[in-house]
C-alpha positions as CSV (number, residue, x, y, z in Angstrom):
1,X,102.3,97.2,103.3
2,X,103.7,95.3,101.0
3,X,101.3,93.5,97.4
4,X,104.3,90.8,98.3
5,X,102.3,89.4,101.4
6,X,102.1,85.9,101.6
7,X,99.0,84.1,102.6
8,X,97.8,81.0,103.2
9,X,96.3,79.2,100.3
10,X,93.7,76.5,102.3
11,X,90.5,77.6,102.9
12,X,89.6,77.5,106.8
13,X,86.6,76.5,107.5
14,X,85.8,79.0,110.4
15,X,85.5,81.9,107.1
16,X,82.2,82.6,106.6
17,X,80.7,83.9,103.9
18,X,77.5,85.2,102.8
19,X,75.1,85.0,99.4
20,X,75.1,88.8,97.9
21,X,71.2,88.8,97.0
22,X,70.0,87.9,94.0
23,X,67.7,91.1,93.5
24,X,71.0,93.1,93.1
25,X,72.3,95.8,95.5
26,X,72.4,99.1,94.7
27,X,75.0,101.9,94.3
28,X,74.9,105.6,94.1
29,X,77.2,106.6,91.4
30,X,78.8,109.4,89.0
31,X,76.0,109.1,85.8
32,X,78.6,108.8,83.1
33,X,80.4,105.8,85.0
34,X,77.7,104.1,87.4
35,X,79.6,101.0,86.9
36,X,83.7,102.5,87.4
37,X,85.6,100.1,90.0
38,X,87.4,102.1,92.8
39,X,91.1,102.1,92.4
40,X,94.4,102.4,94.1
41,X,97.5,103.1,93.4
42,X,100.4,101.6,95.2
43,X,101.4,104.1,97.1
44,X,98.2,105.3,98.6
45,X,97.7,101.6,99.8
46,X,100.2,101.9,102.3
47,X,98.9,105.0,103.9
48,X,96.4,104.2,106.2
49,X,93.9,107.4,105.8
50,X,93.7,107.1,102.1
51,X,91.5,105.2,99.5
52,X,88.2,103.4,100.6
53,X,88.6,100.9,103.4
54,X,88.5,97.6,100.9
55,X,90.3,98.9,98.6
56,X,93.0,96.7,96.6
57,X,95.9,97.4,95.3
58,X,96.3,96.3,90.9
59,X,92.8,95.2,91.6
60,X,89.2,97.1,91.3
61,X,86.1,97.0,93.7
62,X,82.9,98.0,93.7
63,X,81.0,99.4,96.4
64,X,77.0,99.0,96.9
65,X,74.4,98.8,99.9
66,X,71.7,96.4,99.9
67,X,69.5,98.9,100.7
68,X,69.4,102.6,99.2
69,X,69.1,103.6,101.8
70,X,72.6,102.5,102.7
71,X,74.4,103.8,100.3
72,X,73.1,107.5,100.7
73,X,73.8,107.0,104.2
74,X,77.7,106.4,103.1
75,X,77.2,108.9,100.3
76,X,76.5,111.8,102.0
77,X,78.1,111.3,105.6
78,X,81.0,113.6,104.8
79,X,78.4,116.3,104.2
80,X,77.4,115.9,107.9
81,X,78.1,118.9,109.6
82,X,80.9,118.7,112.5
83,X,80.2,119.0,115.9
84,X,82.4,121.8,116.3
85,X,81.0,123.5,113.4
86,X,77.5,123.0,114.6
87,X,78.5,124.6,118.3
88,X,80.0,127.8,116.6
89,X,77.2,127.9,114.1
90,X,74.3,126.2,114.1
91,X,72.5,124.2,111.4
92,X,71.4,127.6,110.5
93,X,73.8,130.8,108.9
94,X,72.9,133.9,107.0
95,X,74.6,133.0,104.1
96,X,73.6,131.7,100.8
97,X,73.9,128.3,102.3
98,X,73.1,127.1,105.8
99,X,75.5,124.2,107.6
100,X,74.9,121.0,105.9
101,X,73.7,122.4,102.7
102,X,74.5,119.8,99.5
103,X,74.6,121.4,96.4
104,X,72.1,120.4,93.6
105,X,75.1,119.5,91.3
106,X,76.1,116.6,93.5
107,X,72.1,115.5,92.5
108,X,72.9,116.3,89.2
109,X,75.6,114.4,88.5
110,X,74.7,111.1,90.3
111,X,72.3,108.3,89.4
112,X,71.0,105.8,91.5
113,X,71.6,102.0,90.2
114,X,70.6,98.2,91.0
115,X,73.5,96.1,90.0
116,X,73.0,92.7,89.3
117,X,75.9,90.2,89.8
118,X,75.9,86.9,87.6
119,X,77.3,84.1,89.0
120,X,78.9,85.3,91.9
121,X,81.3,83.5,94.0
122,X,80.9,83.9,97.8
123,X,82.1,86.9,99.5
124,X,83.7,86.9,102.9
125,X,81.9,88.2,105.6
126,X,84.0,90.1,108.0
127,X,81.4,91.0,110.6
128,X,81.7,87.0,111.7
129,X,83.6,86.7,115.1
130,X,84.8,83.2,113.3
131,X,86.4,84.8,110.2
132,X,87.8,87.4,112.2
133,X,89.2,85.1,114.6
134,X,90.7,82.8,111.7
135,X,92.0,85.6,109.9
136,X,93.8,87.2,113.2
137,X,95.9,83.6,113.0
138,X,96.7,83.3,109.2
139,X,97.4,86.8,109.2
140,X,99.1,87.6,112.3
141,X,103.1,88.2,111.0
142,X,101.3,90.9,108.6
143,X,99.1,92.4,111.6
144,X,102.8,92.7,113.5
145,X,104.4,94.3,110.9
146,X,101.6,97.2,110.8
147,X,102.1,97.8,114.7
148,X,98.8,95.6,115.4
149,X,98.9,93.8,118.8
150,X,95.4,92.8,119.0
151,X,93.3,90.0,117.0
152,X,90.8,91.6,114.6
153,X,87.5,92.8,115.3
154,X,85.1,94.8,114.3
155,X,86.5,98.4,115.7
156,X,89.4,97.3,113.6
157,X,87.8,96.8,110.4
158,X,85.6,100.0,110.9
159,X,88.4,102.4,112.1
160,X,90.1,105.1,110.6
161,X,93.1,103.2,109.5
162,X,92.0,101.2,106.4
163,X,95.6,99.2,106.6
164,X,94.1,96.5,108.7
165,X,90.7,95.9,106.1
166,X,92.9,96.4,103.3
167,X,95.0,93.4,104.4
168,X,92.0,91.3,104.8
169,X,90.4,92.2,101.6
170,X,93.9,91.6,100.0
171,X,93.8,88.4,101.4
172,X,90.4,87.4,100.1
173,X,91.1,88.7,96.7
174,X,93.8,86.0,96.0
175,X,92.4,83.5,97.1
176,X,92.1,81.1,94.6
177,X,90.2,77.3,94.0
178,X,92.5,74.3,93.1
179,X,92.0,74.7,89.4
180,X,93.3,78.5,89.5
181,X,89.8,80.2,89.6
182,X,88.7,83.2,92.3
183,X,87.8,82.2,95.2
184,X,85.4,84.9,96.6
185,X,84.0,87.8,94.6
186,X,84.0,90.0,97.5
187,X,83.5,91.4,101.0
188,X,80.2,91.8,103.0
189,X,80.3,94.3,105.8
190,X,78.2,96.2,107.4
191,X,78.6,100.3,107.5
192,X,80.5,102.1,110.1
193,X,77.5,104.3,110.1
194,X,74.7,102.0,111.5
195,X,73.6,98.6,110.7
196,X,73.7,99.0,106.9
197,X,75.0,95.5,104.6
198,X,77.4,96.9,102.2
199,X,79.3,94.9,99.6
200,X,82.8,95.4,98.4
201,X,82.6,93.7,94.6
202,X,86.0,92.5,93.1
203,X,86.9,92.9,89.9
204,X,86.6,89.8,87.7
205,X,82.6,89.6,88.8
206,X,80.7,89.7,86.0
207,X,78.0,92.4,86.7
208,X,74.8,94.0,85.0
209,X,72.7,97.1,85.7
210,X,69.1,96.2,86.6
211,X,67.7,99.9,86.3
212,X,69.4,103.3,86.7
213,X,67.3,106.7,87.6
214,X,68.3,110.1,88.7
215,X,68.7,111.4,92.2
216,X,65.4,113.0,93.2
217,X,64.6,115.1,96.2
218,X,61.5,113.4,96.8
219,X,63.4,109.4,96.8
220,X,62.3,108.2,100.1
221,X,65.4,107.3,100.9
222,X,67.0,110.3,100.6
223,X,64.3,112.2,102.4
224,X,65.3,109.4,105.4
225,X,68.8,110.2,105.4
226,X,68.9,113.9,104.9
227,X,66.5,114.4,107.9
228,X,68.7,111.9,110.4
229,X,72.1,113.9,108.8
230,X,70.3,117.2,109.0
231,X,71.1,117.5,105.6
232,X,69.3,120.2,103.3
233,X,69.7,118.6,99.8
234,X,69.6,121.3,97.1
């Protein structure tokens, strides 16, 4: 997929957006960069199992949950033990670690953080039948030329190749106001993994850090998630 796509520069009225909240959302992060922007390269952006789904290419995004729930819920999912795993195994070995087991280093390095966003534009919310539906017209030559020959909807957006949210979150990243300026500072979806609101944060939003505090065994949150993952958290 090429950065050369063209788009439409009118706004439609059928996108919707949504207000991220004014409380902040919060992110689980790395503790020496709690604020670093996912990026990716060129290449990767045209493979469709690589990179995180909203992703932009020359661009940066930032990835929180409303709730924290949320984000350990996308944190720790690839720590979820397969089911074929679990059928030859069980959640329980004789080794130094059972199945599911996540080391205490991944604790250690992470903080939790509420990020505040000043004076943020609106962000397009792709889990609206109407700006899925406007989108599939004002981006249907691009959806043709990556082999899609359906209109969006929501198993496209979550699905396992990122190409087709990419496109859209491409699209919302240029978008720009009649005097030059941004025109959204982001996506709002909701996770693949249940009914989670998640926020994908462009660059170019101006952001603050509300509190930060280290990962702890006993964050309610966590306790939540590990249990419903079968998850034992070192």
């Amino acid at each position: 997929m090429s950065d050369e796509t063209s788009f439409e520069a009118d706004l439609p009225q059928e996108v919707a957006c949504k207000e991220i909240p004014e409380a902040g959302v919060f992110r689980i992060a790395r503790r020496d960069s709690p604020l670093a922007l996912s990026r990716i390269s060129v290449a990767d952006a045209e493979m469709p199992l690589s990179g995180n789904r909203y992703d932009v290419s020359g661009g940066g995004v930032l990835y929180c949950a409303t709730d924290l729930e949320g984000c350990y819920a996308e944190t720790l999912a690839r720590y979820r033990p397969s089911p074929r795993i679990i059928a030859a195994l069980g959640l329980h070995t004789d080794g130094y670690m059972n199945v599911g087991s996540v080391p205490a280093d991944w604790r250690l390095r992470r903080v939790t953080t509420r990020v505040i966003c000043q004076e943020p534009l609106p962000f397009v919310d792709v889990e609206d039948p109407r700006t899925l539906a406007t989108l599939s017209e004002l981006l249907a030559k691009d959806l043709v030329a990556l082999d899609m020959d359906q209109p969006l909807d929501v198993s496209l957006m979550r699905g396992r190749n990122r190409l087709v949210p990419r496109l859209v979150s491409r699209w919302a990243y240029v978008q720009q106001n009649e005097d030059g300026t941004p025109r959204y500072s982001g996506i709002r979806y909701e996770s693949k993994l249940g009914g989670w609101e998640c926020w994908a944060i462009f660059d170019g939003t101006r952001l603050g850090q509300a509190e930060e505090r280290a990962v702890s065994l006993e964050d309610p949150e966590l306790v939540s998630v590990s249990a419903m993952y079968k998850l034992t958290i070192h």
